[in-house]
Backbone as JSON Lines, residues from 0, in Angstrom:
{"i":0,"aa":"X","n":[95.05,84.65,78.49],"ca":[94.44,85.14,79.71],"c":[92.94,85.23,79.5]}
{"i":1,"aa":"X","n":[92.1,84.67,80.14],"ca":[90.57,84.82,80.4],"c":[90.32,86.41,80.82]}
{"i":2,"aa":"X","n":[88.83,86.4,80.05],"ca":[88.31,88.44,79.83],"c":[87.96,87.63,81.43]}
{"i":3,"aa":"X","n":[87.51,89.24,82.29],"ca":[87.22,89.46,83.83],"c":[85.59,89.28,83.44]}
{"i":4,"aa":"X","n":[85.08,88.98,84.16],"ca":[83.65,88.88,84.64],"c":[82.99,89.94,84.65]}
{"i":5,"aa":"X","n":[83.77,91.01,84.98],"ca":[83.13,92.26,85.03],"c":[84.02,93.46,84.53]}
{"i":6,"aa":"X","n":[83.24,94.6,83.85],"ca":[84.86,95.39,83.45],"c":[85.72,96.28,84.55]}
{"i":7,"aa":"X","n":[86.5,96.54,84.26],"ca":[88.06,97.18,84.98],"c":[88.19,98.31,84.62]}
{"i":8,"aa":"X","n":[88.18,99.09,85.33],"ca":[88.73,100.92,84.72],"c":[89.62,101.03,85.8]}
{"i":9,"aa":"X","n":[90.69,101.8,85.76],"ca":[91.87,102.16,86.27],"c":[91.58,103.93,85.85]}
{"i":10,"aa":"X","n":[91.56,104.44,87.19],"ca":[90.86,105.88,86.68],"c":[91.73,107.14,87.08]}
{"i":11,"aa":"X","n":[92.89,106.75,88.03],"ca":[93.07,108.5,88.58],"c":[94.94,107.79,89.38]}
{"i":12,"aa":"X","n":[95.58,108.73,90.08],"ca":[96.83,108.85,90.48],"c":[97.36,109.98,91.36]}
{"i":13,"aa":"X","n":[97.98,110.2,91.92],"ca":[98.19,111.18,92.54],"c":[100.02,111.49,92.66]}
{"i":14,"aa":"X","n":[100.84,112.74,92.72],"ca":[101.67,112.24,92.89],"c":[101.84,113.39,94.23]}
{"i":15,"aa":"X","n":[103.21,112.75,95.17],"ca":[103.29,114.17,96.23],"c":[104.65,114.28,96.09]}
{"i":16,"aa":"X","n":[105.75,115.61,96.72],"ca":[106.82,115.67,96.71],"c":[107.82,115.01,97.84]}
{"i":17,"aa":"X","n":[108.3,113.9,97.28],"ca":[109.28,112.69,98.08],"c":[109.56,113.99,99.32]}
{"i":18,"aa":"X","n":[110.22,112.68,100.33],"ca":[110.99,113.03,101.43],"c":[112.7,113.12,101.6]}
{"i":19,"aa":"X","n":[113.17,113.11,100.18],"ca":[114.14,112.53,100.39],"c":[115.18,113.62,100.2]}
{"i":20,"aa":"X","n":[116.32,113.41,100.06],"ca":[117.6,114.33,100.32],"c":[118.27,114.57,98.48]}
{"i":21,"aa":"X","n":[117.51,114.26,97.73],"ca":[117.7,114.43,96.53],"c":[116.66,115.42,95.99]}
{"i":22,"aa":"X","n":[115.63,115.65,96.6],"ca":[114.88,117.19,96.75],"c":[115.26,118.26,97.07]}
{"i":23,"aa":"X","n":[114.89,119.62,95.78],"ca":[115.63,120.7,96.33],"c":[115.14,121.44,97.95]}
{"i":24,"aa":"X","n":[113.71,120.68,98.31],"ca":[112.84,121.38,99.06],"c":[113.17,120.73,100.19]}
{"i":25,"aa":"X","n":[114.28,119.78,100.02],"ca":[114.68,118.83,101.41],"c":[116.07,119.95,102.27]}
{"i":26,"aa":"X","n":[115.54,119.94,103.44],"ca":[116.68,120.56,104.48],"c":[116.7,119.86,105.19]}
{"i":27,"aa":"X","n":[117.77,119.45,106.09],"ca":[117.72,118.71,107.23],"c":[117.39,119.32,108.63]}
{"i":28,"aa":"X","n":[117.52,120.8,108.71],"ca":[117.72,121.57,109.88],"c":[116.14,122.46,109.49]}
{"i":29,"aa":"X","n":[114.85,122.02,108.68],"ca":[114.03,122.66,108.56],"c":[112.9,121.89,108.33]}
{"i":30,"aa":"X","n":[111.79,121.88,109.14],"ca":[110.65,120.83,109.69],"c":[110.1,121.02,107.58]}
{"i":31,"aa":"X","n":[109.32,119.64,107.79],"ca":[108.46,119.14,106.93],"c":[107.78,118.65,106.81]}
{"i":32,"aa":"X","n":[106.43,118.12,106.36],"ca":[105.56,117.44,106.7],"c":[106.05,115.94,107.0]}
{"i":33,"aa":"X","n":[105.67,115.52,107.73],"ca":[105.69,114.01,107.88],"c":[104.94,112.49,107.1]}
{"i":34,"aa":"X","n":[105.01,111.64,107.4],"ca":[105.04,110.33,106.35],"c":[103.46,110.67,106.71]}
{"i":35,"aa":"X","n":[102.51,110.44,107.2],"ca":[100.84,110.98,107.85],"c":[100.82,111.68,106.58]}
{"i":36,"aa":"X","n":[101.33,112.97,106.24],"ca":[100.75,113.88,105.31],"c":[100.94,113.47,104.07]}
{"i":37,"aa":"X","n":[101.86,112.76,103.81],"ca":[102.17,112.48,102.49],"c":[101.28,111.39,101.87]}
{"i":38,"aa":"X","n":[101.1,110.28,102.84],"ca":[99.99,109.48,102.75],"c":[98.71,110.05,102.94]}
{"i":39,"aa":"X","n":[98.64,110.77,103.51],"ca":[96.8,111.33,103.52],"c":[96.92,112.44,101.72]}
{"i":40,"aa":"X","n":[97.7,113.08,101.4],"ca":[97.45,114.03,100.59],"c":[97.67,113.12,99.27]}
{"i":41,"aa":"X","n":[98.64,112.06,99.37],"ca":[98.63,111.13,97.67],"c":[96.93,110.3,97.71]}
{"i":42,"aa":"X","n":[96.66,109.93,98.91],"ca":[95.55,109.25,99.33],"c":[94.27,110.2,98.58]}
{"i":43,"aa":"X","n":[94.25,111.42,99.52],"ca":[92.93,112.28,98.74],"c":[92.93,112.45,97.36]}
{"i":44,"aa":"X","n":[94.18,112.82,97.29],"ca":[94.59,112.83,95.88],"c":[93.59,112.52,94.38]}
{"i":45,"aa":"X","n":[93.79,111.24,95.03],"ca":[93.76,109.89,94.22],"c":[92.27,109.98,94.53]}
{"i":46,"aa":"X","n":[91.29,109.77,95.56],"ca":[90.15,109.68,95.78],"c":[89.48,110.81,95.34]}
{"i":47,"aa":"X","n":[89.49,112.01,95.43],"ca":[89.13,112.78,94.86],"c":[88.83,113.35,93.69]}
{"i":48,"aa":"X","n":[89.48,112.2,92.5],"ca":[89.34,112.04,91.25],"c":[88.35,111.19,90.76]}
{"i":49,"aa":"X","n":[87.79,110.37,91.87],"ca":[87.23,109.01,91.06],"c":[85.86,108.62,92.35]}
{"i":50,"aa":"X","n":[85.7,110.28,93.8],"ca":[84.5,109.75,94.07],"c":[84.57,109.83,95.63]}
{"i":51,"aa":"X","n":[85.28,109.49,96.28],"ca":[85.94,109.06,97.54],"c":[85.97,107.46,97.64]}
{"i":52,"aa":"X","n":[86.67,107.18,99.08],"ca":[86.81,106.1,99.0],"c":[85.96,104.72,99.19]}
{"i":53,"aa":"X","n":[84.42,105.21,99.0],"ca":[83.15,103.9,98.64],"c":[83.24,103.64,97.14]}
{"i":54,"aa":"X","n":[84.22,103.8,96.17],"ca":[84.35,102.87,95.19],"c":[85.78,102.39,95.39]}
{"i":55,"aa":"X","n":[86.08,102.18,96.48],"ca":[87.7,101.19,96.67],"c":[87.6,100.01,97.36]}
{"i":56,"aa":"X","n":[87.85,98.94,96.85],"ca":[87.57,97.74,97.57],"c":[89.17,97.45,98.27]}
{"i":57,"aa":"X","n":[90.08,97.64,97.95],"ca":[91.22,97.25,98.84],"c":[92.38,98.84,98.28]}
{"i":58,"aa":"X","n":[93.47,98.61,99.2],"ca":[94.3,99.72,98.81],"c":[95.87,98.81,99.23]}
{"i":59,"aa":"X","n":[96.26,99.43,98.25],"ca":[97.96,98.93,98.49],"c":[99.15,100.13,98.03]}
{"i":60,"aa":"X","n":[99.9,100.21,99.62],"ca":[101.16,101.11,99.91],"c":[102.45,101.13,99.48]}
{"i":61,"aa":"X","n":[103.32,101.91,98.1],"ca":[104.33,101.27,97.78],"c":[105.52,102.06,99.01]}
{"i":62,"aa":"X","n":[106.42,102.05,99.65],"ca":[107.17,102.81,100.08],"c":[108.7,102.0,100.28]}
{"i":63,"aa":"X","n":[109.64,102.71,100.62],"ca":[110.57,102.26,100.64],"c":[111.61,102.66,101.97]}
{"i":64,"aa":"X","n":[111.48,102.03,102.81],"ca":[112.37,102.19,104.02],"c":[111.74,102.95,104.95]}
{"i":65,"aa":"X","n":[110.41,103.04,105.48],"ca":[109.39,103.82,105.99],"c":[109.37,103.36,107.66]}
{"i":66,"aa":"X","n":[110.37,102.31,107.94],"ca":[110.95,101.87,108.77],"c":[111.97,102.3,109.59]}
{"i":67,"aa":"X","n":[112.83,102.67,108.62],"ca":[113.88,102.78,108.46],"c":[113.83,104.69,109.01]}
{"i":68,"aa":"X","n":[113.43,105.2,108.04],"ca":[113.33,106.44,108.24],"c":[112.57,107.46,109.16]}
{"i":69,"aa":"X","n":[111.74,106.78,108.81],"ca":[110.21,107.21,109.94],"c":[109.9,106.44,111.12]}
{"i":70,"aa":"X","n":[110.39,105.42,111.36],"ca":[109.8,104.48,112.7],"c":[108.98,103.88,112.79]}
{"i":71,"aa":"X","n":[108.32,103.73,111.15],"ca":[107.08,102.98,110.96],"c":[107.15,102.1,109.97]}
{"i":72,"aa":"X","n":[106.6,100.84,110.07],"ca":[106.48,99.66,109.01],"c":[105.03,99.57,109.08]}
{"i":73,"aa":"X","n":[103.98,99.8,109.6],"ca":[103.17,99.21,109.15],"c":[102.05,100.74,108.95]}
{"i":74,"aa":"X","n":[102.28,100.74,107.47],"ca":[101.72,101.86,106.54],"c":[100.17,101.29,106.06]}
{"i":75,"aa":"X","n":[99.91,100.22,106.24],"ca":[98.27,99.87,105.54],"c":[97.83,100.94,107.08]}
{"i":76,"aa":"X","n":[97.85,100.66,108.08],"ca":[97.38,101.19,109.67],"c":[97.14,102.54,109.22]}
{"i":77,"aa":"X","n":[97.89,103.4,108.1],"ca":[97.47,104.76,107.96],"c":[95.84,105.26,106.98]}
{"i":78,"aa":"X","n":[95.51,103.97,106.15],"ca":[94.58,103.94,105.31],"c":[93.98,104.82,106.12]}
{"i":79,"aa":"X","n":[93.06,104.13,106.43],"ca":[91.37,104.83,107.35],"c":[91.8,106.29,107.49]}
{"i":80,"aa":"X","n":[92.78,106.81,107.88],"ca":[92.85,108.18,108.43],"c":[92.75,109.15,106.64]}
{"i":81,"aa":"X","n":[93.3,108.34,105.38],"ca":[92.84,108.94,103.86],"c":[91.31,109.13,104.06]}
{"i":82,"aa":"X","n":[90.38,108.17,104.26],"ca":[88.76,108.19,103.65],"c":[88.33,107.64,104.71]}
{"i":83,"aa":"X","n":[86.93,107.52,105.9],"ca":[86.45,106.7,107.06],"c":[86.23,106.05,106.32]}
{"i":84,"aa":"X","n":[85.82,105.93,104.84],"ca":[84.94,104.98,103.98],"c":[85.84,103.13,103.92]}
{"i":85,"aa":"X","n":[87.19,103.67,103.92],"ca":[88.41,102.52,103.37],"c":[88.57,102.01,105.27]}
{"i":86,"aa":"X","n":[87.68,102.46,105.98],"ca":[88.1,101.52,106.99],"c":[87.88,99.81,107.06]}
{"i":87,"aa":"X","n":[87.85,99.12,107.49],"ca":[87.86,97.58,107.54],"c":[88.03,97.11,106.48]}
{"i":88,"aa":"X","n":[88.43,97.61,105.26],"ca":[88.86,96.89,104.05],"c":[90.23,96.96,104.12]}
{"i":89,"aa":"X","n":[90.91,95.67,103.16],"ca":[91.62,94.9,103.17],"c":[93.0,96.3,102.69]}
{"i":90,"aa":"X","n":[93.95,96.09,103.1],"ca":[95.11,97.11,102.92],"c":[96.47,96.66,103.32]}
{"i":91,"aa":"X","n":[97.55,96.5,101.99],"ca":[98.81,96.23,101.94],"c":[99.75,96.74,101.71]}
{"i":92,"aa":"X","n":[101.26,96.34,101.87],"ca":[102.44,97.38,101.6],"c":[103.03,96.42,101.13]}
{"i":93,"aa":"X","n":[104.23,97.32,100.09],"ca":[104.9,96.24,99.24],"c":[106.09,97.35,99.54]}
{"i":94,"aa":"X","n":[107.44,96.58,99.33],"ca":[108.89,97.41,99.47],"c":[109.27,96.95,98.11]}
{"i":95,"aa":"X","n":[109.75,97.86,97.28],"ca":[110.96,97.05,96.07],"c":[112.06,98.46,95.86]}
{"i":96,"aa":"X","n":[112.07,98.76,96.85],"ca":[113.73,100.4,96.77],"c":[112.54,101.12,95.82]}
{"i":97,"aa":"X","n":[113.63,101.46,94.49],"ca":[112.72,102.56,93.9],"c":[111.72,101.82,92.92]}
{"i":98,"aa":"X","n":[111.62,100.74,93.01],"ca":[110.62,100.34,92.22],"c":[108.92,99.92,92.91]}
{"i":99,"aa":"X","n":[108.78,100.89,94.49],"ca":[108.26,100.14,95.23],"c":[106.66,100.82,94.61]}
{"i":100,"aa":"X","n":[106.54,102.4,93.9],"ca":[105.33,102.93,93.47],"c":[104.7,101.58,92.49]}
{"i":101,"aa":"X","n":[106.01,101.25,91.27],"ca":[105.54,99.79,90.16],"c":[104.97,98.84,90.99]}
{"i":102,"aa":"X","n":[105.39,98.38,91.89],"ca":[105.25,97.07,92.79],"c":[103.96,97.02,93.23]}
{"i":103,"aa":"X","n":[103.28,98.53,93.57],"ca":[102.15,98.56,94.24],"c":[101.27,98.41,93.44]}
{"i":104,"aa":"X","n":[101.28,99.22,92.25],"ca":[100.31,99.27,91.05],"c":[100.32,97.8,90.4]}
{"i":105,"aa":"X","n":[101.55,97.1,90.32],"ca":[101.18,95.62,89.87],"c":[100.59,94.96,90.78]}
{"i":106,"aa":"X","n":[100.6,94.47,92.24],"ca":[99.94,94.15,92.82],"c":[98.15,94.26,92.99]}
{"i":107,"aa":"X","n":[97.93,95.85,93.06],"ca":[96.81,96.29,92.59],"c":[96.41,95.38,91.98]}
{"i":108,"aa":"X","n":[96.87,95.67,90.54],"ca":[96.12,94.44,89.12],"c":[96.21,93.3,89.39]}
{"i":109,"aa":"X","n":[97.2,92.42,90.13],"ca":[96.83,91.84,90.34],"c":[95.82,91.24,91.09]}
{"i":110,"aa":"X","n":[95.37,91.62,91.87],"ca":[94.15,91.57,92.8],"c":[92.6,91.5,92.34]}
{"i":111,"aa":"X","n":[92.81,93.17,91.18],"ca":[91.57,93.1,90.2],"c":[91.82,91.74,89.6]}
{"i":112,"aa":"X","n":[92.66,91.41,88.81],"ca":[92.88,90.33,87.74],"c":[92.37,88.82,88.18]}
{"i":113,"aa":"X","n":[92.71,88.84,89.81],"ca":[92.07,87.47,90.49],"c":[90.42,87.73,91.02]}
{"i":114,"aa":"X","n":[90.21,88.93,90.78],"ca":[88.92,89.05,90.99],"c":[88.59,89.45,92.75]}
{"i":115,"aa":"X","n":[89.21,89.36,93.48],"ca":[89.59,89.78,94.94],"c":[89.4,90.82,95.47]}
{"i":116,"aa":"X","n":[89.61,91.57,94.48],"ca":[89.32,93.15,94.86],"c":[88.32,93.46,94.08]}
């Protein structure tokens, strides 16, 4: 593999507590935040470690059935509302079940790795 042109740091992460029914904090008959919060709070998360979002050149969404569950497929549309900064830059979603957090982070690299991002 050819060195990058320029160097690569991979700096910060965020994690939030799933939505799912394998959580002790999951009820069905008792409101919870919605897919909006979970994406804005892993979003700040993450930005808030490394600056906001004027050092992000693209962002990519891992989720899994966000369709399905929530009524929504198209999760890049939530970016801008994380940082005003990540508006008009480039933003994707990847599905792989539970492997969809891996999927995103490889994608990521890949992107740095082609130089794209």
């Amino acid at each position: 593999m050819s060195k990058p042109r320029k160097k690569v740091y991979i700096c910060a992460g965020y994690n939030t507590i799933s939505m799912g029914t394998g959580r002790k904090e999951f009820h069905p008959k008792k409101p919870r935040p919605g897919l909006e919060h979970y994406i804005k709070e892993a979003g700040q998360g993450t930005l808030n470690q490394i600056g906001g979002g004027g050092k992000v050149d693209e962002s990519v969404i891992g989720n899994f059935m966000a369709a399905r569950f929530n009524k929504q497929a198209n999760l890049p549309g939530f970016v801008p509302m994380i940082d005003p900064d990540l508006t008009w830059k480039p933003a994707t979603s990847v599905e792989g079940a539970c492997c969809s957090g891996a999927l995103a982070l490889v994608s990521g690299i890949k992107s740095v790795l082609s130089e794209t991002a």
